[in-house]
C-alpha positions as CSV (number, residue, x, y, z in Angstrom):
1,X,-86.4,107.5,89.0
2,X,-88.0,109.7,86.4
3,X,-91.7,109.9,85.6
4,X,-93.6,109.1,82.3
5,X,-93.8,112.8,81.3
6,X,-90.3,113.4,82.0
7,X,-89.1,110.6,80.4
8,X,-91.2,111.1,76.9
9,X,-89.7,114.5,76.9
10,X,-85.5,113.7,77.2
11,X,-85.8,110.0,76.0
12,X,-85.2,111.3,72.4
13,X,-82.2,112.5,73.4
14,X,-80.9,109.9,75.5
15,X,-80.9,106.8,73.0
16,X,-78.7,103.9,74.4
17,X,-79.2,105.0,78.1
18,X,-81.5,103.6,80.2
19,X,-84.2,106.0,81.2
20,X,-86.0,104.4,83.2
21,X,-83.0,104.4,85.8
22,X,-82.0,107.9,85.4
23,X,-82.3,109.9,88.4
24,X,-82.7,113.9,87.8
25,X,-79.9,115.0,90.2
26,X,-77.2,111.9,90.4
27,X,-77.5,111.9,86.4
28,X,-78.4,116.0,85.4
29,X,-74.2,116.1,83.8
30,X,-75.5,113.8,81.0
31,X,-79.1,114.8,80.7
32,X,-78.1,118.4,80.2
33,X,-75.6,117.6,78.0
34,X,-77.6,115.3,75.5
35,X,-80.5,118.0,76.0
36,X,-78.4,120.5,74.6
37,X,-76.9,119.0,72.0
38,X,-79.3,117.3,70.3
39,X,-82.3,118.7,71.8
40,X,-85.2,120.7,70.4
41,X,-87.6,123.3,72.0
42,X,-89.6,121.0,74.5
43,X,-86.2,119.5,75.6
44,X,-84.3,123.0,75.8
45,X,-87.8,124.7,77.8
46,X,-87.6,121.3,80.5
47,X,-83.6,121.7,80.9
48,X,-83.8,125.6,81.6
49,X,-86.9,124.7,83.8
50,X,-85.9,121.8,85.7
51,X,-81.9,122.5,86.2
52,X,-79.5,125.4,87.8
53,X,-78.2,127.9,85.2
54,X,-74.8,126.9,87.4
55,X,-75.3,123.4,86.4
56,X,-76.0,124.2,82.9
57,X,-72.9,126.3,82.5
58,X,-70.9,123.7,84.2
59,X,-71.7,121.2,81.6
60,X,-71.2,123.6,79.0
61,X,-67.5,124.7,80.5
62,X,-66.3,120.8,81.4
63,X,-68.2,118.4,78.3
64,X,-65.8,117.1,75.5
65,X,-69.3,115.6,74.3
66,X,-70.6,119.0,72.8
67,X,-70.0,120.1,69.3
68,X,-68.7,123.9,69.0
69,X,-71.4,124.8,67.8
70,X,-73.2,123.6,70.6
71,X,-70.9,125.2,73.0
72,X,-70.6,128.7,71.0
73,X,-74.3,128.9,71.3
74,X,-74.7,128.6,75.1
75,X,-71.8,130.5,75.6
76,X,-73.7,134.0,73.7
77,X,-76.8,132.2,75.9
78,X,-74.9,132.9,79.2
79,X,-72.1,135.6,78.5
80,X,-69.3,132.8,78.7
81,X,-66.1,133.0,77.4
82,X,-65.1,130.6,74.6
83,X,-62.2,130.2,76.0
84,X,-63.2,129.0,79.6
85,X,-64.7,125.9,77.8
86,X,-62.9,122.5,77.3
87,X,-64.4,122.6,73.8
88,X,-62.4,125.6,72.7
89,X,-59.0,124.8,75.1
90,X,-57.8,122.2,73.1
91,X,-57.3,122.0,69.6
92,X,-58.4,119.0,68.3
93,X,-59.1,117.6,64.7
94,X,-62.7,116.8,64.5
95,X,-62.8,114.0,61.9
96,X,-66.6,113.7,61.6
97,X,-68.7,115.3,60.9
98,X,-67.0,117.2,58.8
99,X,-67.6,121.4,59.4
């Protein structure tokens, strides 16, 4: 379970799931992901805090959720390679939003 401070910091990003029945480590693949795509500074500063860089970078390598933008961004954040990244493997047509 998550606490109250926890919760009013990724709740923002995590509309439609059920916060309250998160757990930190079963459920870190979707908070990370949500936190870094539609996070903001609080959300971002908790994520880097409370999480692995390894798990971090795993979500950024394996998530078809993130945007490329997204996934460009943390890639200059941790030396990636585009190209090791489900994101930029396949080619896709992204239909919305529109670049």
């Amino acid at each position: 379970m998550i606490n109250d401070t926890v919760k009013d910091i990724i709740a923002p990003c995590l509309w439609g799931a059920a916060v309250n029945l998160l757990d930190l480590e079963a459920d870190k693949f979707l908070i990370i992901e949500r936190v870094l795509e539609h996070g903001g500074d609080r959300q971002i500063e908790f994520v880097l805090a409370n999480f692995k860089h390894e798990d971090i970078i795993c979500v950024v390598q394996q998530s078809s959720y993130l945007s490329p933008r997204t996934v460009n961004y943390w890639c200059l954040f941790f030396n990636l390679k585009r190209e090791d990244t489900r994101c930029f493997q396949k080619q896709y047509q992204h239909l919305w939003p529109p670049c």
